[in-house]
N, C-alpha and C positions, 0 to 999 in steps of 0.2 A: 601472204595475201595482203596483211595490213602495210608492210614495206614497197608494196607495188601498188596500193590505193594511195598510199604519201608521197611517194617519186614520182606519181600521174597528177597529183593534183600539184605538187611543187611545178613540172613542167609546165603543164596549162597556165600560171600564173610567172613562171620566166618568158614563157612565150609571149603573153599577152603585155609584159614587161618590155621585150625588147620591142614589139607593134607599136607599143605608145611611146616610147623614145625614138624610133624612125617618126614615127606622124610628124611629131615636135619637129627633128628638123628635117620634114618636108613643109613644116609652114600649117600645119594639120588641112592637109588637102585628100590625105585617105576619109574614107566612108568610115560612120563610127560602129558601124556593123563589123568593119574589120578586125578589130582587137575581138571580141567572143568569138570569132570564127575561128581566127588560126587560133587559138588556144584550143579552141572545140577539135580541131581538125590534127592539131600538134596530138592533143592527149588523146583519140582515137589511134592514131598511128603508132604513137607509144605501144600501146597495150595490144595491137595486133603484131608489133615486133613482138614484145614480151609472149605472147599465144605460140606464136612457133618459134621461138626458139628455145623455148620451154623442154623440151626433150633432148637438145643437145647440151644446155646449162645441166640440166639432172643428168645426163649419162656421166659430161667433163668431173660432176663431184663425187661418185662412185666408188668406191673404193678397189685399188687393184684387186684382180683377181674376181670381180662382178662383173660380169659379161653379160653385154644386153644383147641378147636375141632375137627381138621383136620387137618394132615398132606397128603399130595401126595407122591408117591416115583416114579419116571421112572430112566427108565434106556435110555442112549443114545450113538449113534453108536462111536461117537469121545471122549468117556468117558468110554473106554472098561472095565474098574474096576466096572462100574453101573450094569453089565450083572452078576458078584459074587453081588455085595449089591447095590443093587440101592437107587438113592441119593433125600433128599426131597430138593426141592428147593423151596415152597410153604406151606402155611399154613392156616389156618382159624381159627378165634377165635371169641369168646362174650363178649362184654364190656359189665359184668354185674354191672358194677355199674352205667349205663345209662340206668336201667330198670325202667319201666314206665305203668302204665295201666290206662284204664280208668274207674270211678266207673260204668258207665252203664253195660261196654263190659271185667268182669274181666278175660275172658277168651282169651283174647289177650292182647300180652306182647310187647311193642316197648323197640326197644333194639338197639343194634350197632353192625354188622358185620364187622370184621375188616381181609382184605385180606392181606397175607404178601406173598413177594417174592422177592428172592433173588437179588439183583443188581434192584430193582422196589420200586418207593417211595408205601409207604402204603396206603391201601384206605381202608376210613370207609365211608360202608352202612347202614344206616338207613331203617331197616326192623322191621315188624310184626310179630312173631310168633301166630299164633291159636293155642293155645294149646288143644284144647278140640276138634277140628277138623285135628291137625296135618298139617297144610300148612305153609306159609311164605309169605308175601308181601314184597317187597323192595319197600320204600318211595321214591321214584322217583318224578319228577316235575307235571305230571301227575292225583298225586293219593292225594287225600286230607283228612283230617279227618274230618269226620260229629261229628256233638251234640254231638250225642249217640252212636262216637264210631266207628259207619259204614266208612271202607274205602271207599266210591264210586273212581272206575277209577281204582282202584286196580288190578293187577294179581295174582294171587294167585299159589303156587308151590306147589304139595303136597308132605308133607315127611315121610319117612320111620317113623314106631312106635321107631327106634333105632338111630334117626339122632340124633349125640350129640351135634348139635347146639340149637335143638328143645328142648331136653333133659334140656338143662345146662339152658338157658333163663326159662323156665316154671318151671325149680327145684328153681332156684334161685327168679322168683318171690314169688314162693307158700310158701318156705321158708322167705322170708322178710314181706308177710302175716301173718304168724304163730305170728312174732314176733311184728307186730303193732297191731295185737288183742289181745296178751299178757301183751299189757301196757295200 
């Protein structure tokens, strides 16, 4: 946030830099209103490129094997540019490379859900996926793992056949299956 309040106000003040060497040699025949403006106008434009493209700079730095699943998009009243493209400031992703299952229960996959949002430190959930029933548990302080697998305490969420959280966790175990019985 502080690297992106410094790169906005350096721009505002390059902008308003190059405005007043144009003036000069046009004879200073520009309005002296125009140096504040395009600076005003430069560093608003900045910062609503910086707003959206905010979720694909966080996905490109991700580390393999983090798979974002969910994007949100709203739009908002003091963000009147949101009503033409609305903006994501939220995301959802799969740390599949903290996938897990148990020999009894190979039909549930623990995994890491990982919340992103904008100006919000990031949080990862430790959840369940059921693959074979389509739900989701979040491992909360509550919910414990039995012997064989069984979450007692557990809640359970049931999800779409197309949730591509559920998706990516049960593809990516089935596939890392294929490949430990292959050797």
């Amino acid at each position: 946030m502080l690297l992106e309040f410094i790169a906005t106000i350096a721009l505002g003040l390059g902008i308003a830099g190059l405005v007043m060497a144009l003036n000069l040699l046009l004879g200073r025949r520009l309005p002296r209103w125009i140096v504040p403006a395009a600076a005003g106008l430069g560093m608003i434009l900045f910062l609503v490129y910086l707003e959206y493209s905010w979720a694909d700079r966080a996905a490109d730095q991700l580390p393999e094997g983090v798979v974002v699943t969910s994007k949100s998009s709203q739009s908002m009243w003091y963000r009147p540019w949101t009503y033409v493209s609305p903006l994501s400031l939220r995301m959802i992703a799969v740390d599949t490379r903290r996938t897990r299952t148990h020999p009894d229960r190979p039909e549930l996959v623990m995994t890491t859900v990982v919340l992103f949002e904008r100006w919000m430190p990031t949080r990862e959930i430790p959840a369940v996926f059921d693959c074979r029933n389509r739900r989701r548990a979040d491992l909360h302080a509550g919910v414990e793992i039995g012997e064989d697998g069984s979450l007692p305490g557990a809640d359970w969420y049931r999800l779409e056949a197309d949730d591509r959280s559920l998706q990516t966790a049960c593809e990516t175990h089935s596939h890392r299956a294929r490949i430990s019985e292959s050797y």
